[in-house]
C-alpha positions in Angstrom: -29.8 -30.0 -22.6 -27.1 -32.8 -22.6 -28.8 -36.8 -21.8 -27.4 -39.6 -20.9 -29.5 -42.8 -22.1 -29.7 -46.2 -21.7 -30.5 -48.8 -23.5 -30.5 -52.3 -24.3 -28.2 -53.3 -27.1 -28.8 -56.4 -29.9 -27.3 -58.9 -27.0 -29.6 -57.9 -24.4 -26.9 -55.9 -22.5 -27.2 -52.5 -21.1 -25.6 -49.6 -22.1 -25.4 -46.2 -22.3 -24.9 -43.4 -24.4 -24.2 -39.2 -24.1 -26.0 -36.5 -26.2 -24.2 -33.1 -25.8 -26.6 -29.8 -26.0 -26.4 -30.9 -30.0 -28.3 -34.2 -29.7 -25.7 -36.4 -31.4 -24.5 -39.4 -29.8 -20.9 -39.0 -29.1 -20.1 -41.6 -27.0 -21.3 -45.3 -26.0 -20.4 -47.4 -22.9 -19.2 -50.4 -22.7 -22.0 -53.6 -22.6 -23.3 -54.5 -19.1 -25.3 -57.8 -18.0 -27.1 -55.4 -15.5 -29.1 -52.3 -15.1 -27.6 -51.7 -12.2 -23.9 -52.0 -12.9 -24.5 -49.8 -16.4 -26.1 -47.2 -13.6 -22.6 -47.5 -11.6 -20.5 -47.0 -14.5 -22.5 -43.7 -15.9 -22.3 -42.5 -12.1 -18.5 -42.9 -12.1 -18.3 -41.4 -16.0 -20.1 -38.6 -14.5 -18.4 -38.3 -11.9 -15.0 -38.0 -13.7 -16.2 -36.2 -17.3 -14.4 -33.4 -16.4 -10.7 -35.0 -15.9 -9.3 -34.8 -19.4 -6.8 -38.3 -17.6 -9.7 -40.5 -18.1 -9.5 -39.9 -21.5 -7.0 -41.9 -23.9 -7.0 -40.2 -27.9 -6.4 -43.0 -30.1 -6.7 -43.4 -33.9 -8.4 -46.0 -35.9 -7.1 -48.5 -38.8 -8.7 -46.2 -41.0 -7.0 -42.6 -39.9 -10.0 -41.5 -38.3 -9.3 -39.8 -34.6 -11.3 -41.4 -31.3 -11.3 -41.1 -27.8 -12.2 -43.7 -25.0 -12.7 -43.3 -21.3 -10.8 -45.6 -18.6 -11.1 -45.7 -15.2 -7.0 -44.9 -13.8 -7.0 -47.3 -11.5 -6.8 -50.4 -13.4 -7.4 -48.7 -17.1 -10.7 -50.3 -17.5 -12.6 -49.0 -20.9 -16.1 -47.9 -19.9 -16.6 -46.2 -22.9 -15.7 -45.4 -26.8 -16.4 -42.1 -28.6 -17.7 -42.4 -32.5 -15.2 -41.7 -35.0 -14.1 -37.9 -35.9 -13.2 -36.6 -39.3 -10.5 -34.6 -37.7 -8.4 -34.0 -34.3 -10.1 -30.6 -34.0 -13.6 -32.0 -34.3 -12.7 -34.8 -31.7 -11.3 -32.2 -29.3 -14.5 -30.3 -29.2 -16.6 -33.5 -28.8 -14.5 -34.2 -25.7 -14.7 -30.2 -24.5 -18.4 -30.7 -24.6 -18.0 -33.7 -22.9 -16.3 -32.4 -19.8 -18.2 -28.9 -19.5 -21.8 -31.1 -19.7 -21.4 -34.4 -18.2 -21.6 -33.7 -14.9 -24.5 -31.4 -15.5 -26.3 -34.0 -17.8 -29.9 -35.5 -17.1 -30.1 -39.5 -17.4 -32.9 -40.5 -19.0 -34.2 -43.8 -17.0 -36.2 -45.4 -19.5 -34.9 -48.2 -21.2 -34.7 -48.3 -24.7 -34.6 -51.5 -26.7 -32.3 -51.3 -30.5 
């Protein structure tokens, strides 16, 4: 079943990440000095999942294909996908992403890296 975690990063901020029905970690939010805001931002990413708008493809320095998720209103980033091999393999992550998001447990324990 798809999860959405949080957890606390090196800094001490929160954040919070999404496992599609295949366990890997596709995407991480952005950092958050609060619980609670991290909790608004994963409400409003589930919220929106299924909107392929939110969603801006972008490519790194190295080649490598990536997606991140804005809000529309004023384009803030609220979250990064991991790097892709290829465009095919990042449109799939972002397929599973918008069938399972909204559907997806969150997992309220707070993990520490």
């Amino acid at each position: 079943m798809a999860q959405f975690k949080i957890y606390k990063d090196k800094s001490g901020r929160y954040r919070f990440l999404f496992k599609p029905n295949n366990h890997l970690i596709i995407l991480t939010s952005e950092p958050y000095h609060s619980i609670i805001i991290c909790l608004k931002k994963l409400h409003y990413f589930k919220k929106h999942a299924f909107n392929d708008h939110y969603f801006v493809r972008q490519k790194a320095n190295c080649g490598s294909p990536y997606f991140t998720f804005e809000k529309l209103s004023d384009r803030e980033l609220l979250a990064t996908s991991e790097t892709f091999l290829t465009f095919g393999a990042m449109e799939k992550a972002l397929n599973l992403i918008k069938k399972n998001a909204k559907g997806a447990t969150i997992d309220n324990s707070v993990y520490a890296l």
